[in-house]
FIBA-702892 format. One record per atom (N, C-alpha, C): residue in one letter; atom name; x, y, z. Coordinates in nm, 3 decimals, padded with zeros to 5 digits. Each point is the difference from the previous one (the first is absolute). Example, Ala and Ser with C-alpha at 12.3 -4.5 7.8 and 13.67 -1.06 7.14 Angstrom:
- A, N, 01.319, -00.569, 00.780
- A, CA, -00.089, 00.119, 00.000
- A, C, 00.090, 00.120, 00.000
- S, N, -00.035, 00.105, -00.072
- S, CA, 00.082, 00.119, 00.006
- S, C, -00.077, 00.109, 00.073
//
This chain:
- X, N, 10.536, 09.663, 18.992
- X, CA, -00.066, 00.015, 00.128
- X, C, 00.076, 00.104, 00.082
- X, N, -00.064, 00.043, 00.106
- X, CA, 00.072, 00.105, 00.048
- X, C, 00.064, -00.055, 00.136
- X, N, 00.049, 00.110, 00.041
- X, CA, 00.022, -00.064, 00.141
- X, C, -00.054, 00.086, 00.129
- X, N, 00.003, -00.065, 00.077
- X, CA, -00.128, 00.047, 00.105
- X, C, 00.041, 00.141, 00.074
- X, N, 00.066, 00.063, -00.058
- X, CA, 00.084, 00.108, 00.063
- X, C, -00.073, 00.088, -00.079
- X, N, -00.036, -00.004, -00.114
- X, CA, -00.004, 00.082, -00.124
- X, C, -00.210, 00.000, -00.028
- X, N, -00.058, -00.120, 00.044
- X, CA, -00.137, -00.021, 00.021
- X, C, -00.075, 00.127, 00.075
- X, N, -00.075, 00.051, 00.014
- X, CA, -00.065, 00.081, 00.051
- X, C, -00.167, -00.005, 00.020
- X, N, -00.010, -00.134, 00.034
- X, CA, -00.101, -00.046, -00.025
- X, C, -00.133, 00.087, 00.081
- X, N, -00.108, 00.085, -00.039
- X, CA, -00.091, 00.039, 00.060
- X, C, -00.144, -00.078, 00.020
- X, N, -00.065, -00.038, 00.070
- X, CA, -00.119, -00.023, -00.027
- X, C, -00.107, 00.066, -00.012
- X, N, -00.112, -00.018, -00.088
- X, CA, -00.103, 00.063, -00.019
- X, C, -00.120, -00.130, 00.087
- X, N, -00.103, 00.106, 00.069
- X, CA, -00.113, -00.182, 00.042
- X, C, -00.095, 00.158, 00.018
- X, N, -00.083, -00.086, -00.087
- X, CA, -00.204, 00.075, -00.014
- X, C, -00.079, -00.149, 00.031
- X, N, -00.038, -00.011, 00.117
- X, CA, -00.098, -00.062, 00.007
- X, C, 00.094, -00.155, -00.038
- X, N, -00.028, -00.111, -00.024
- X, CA, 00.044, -00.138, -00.018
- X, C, 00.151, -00.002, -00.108
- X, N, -00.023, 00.134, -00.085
- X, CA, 00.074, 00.011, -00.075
- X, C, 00.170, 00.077, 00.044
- X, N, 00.113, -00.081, -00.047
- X, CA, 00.134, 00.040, 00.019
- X, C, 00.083, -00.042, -00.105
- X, N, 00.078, 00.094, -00.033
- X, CA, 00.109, 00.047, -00.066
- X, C, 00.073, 00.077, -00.011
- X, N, 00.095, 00.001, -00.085
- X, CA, 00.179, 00.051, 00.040
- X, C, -00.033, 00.129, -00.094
- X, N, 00.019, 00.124, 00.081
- X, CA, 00.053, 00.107, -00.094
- X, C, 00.081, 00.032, -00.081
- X, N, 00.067, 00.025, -00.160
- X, CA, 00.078, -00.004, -00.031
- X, C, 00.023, 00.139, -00.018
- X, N, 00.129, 00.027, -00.060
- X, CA, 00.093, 00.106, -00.024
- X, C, -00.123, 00.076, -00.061
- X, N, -00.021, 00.119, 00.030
- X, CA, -00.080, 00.116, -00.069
- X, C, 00.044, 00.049, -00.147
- X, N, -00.068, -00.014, -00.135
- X, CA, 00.034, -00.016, -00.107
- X, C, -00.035, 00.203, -00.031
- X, N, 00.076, 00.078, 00.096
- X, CA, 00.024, 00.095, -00.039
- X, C, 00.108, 00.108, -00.075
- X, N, -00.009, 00.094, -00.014
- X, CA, 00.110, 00.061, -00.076
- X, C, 00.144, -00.008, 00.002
- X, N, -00.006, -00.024, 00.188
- X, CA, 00.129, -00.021, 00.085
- X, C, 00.083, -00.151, -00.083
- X, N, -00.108, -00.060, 00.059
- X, CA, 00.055, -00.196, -00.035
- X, C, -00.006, 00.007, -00.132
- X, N, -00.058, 00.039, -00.070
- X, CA, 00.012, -00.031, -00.175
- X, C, 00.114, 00.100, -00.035
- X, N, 00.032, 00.094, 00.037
- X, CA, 00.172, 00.086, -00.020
- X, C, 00.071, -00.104, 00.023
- X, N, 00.010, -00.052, 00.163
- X, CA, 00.105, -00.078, 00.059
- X, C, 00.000, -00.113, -00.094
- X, N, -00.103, -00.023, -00.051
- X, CA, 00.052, -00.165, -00.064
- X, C, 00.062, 00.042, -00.097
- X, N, -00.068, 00.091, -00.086
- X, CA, 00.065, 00.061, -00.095
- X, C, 00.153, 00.027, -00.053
- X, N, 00.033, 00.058, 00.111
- X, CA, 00.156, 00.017, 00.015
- X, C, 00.083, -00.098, 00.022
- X, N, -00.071, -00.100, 00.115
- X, CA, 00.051, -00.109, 00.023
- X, C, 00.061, -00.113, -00.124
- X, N, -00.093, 00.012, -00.130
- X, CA, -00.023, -00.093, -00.086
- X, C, 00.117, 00.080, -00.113
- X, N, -00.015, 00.092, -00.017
- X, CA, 00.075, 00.119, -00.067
- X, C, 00.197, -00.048, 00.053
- X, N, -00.002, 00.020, 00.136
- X, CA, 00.110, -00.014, 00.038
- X, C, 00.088, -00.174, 00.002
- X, N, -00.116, -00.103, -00.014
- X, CA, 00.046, -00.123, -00.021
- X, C, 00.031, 00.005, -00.154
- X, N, -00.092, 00.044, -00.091
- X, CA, 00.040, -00.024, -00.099
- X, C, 00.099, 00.093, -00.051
- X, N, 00.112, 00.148, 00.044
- X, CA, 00.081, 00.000, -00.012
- X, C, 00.108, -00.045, 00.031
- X, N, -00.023, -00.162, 00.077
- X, CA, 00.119, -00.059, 00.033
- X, C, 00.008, -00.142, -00.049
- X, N, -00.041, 00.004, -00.108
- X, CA, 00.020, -00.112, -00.088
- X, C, 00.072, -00.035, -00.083
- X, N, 00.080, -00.087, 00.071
- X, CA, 00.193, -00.025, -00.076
- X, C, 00.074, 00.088, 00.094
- X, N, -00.031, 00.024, 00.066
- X, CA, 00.093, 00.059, 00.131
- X, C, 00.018, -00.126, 00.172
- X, N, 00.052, 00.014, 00.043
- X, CA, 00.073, -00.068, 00.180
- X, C, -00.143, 00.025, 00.077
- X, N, 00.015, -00.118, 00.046
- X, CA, -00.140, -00.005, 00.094
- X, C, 00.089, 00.112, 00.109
- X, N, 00.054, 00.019, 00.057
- X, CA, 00.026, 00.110, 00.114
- X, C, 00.037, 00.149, -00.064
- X, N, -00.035, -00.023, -00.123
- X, CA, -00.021, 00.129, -00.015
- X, C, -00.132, 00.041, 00.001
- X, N, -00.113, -00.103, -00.051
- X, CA, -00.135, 00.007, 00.034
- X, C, -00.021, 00.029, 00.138
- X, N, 00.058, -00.059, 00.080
- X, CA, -00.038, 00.028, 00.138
- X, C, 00.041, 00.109, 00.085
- X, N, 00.101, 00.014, -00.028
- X, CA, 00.056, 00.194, -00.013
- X, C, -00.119, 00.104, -00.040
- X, N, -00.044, -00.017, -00.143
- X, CA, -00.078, 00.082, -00.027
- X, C, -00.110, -00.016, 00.097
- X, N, -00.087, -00.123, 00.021
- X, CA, -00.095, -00.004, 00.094
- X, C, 00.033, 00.047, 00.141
- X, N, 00.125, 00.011, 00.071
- X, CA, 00.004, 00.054, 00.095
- X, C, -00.005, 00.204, -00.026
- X, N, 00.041, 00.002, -00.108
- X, CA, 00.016, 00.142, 00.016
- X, C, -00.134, 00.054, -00.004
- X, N, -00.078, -00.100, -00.145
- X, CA, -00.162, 00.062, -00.020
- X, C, -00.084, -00.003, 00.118
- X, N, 00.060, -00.065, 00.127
- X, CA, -00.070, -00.030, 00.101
- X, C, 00.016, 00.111, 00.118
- X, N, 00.148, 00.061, 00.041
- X, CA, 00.032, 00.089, 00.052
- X, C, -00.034, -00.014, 00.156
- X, N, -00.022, 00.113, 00.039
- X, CA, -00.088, -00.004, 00.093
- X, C, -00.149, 00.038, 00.013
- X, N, -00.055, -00.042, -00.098
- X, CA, -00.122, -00.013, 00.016
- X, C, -00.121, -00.078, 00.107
- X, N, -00.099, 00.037, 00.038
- X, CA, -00.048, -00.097, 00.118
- X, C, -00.084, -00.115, -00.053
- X, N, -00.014, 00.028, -00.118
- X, CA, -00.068, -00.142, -00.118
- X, C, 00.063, -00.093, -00.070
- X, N, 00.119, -00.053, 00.101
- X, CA, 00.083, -00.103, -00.028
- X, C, -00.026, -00.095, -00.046
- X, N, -00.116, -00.037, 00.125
- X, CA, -00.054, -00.170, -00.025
- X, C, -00.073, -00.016, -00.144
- X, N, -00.059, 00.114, -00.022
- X, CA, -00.100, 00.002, -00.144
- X, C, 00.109, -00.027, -00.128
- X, N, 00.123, 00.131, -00.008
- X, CA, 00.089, -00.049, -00.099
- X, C, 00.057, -00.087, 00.019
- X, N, 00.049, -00.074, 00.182
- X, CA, 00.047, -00.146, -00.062
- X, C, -00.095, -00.097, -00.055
- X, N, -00.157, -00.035, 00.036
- X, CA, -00.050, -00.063, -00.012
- X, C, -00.063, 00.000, -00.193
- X, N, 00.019, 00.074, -00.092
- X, CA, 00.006, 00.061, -00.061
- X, C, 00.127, -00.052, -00.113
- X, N, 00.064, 00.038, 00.055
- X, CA, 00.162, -00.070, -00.066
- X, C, 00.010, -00.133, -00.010
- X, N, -00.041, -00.050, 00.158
- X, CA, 00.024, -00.155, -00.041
- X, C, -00.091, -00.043, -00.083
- X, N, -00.166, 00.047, 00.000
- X, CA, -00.052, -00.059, -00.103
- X, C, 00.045, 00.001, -00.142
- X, N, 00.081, 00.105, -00.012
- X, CA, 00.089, -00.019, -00.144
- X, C, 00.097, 00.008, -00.003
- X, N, 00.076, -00.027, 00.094
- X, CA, 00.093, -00.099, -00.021
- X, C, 00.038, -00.146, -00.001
- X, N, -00.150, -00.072, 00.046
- X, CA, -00.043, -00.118, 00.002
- X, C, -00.017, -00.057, -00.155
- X, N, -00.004, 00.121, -00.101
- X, CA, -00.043, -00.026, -00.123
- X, C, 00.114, 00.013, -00.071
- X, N, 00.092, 00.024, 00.014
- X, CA, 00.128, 00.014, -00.039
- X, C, 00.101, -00.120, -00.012
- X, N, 00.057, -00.017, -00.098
- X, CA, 00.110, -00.133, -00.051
- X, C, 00.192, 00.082, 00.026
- X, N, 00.055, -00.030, 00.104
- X, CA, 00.120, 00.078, -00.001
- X, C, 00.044, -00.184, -00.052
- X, N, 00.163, 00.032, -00.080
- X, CA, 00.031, -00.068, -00.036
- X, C, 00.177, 00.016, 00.008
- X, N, 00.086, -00.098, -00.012
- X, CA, 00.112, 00.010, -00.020
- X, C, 00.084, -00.097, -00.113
- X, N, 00.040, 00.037, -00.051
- X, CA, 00.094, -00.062, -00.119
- X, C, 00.123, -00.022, -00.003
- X, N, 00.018, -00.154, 00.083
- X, CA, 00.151, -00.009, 00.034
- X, C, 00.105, -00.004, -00.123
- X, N, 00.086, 00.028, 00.034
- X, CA, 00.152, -00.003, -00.124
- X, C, -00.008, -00.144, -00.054
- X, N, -00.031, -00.071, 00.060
- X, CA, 00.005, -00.123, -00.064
- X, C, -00.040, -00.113, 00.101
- X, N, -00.094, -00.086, -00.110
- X, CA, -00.048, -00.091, 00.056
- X, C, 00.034, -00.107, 00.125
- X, N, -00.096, 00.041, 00.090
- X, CA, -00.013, -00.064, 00.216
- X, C, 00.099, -00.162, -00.076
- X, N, -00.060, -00.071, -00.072
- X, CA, 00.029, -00.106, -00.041
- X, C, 00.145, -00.054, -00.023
- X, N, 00.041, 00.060, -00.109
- X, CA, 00.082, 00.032, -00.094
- X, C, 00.111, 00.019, 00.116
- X, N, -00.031, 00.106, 00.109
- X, CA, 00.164, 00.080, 00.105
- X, C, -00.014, -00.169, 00.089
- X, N, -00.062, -00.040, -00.003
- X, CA, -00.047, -00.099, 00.136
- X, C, 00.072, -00.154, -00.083
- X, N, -00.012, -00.004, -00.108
- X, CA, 00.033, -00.142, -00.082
- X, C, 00.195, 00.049, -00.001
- X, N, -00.008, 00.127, -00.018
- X, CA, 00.172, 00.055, -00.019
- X, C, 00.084, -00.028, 00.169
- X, N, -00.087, 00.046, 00.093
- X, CA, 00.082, 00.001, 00.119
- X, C, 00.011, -00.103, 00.070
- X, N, -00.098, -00.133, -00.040
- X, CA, -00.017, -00.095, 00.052
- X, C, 00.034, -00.125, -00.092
- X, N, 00.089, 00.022, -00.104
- X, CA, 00.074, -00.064, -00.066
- X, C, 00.131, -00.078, -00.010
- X, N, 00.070, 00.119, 00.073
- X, CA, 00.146, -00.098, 00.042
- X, C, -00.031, -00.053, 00.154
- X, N, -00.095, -00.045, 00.058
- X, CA, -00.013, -00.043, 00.125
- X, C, 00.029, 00.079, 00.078
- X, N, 00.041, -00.061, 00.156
- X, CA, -00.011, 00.098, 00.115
- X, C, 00.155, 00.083, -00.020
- X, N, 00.001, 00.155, 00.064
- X, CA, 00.167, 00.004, 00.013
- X, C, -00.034, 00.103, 00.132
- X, N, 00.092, -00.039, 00.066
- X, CA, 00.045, 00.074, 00.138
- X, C, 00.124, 00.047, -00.009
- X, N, 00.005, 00.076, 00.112
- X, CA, 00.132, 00.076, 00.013
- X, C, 00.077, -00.120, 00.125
- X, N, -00.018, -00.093, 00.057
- X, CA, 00.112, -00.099, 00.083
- X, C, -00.028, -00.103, -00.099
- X, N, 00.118, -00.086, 00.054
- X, CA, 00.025, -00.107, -00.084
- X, C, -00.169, -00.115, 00.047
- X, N, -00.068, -00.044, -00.136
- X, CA, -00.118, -00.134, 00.049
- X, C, 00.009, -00.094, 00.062
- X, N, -00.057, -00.049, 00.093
- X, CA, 00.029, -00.118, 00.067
- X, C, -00.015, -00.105, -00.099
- X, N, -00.143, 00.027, -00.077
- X, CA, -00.010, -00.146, -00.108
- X, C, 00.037, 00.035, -00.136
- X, N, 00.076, 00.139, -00.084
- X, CA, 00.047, 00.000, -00.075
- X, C, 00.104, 00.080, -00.003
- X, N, 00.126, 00.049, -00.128
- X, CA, 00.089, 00.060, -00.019
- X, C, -00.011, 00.140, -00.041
- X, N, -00.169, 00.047, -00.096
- X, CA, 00.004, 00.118, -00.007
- X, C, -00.010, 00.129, 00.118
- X, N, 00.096, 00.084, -00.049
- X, CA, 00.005, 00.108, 00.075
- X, C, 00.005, 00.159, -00.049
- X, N, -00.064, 00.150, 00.040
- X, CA, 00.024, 00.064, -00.033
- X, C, 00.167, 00.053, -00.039
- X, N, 00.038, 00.052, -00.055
- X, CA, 00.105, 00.049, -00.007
- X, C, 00.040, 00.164, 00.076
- X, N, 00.025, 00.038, 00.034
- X, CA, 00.002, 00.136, 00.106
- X, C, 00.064, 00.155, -00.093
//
């Protein structure tokens, strides 16, 4: 979904009838998606902020912002970023929470303590 920043909602009304104009399926917007789709899929297996780098640069200063953001997010909505920790959330969490609590002052209700 988009967000309402990025919407550009126009209306069309003939008579009883109304509806939303969409993006003009011309040479312009079918390039822009074009590139758009081109440039996501050279960043596959690459840092989401490097994706977004590139989208700021492909964006520039251009005055058709809202179109390439609105544009991007729709595919980037379609997109799976992922991360692959060193080792299992579980596994670090069963290790650190194994010898019980340890602080650096002495426990009121037990004897373990960091060592300094």
């Amino acid at each position: 979904m988009l967000k309402s920043d990025l919407i550009r909602a126009r209306l069309v009304m003939q008579g009883d009838r109304v509806w939303v104009r969409s993006l003009p399926a011309g040479y312009h917007s079918l390039t822009m998606a074009g590139e758009l789709t081109a440039l996501f899929q050279n960043h596959i297996g690459r840092r989401r902020y490097e994706l977004k780098e590139a989208l700021r640069h492909y964006e520039g200063d251009r005055l058709d912002y809202p179109v390439i953001r609105g544009l991007a997010a729709v595919l980037e909505a379609q997109c799976t970023f992922g991360y692959e920790p060193p080792a299992p959330p579980a596994s670090v969490r069963a290790a650190l929470f194994q010898g019980g609590p340890v602080t650096s002052r002495p426990d009121v209700f037990g004897s373990t303590t960091r060592e300094g």
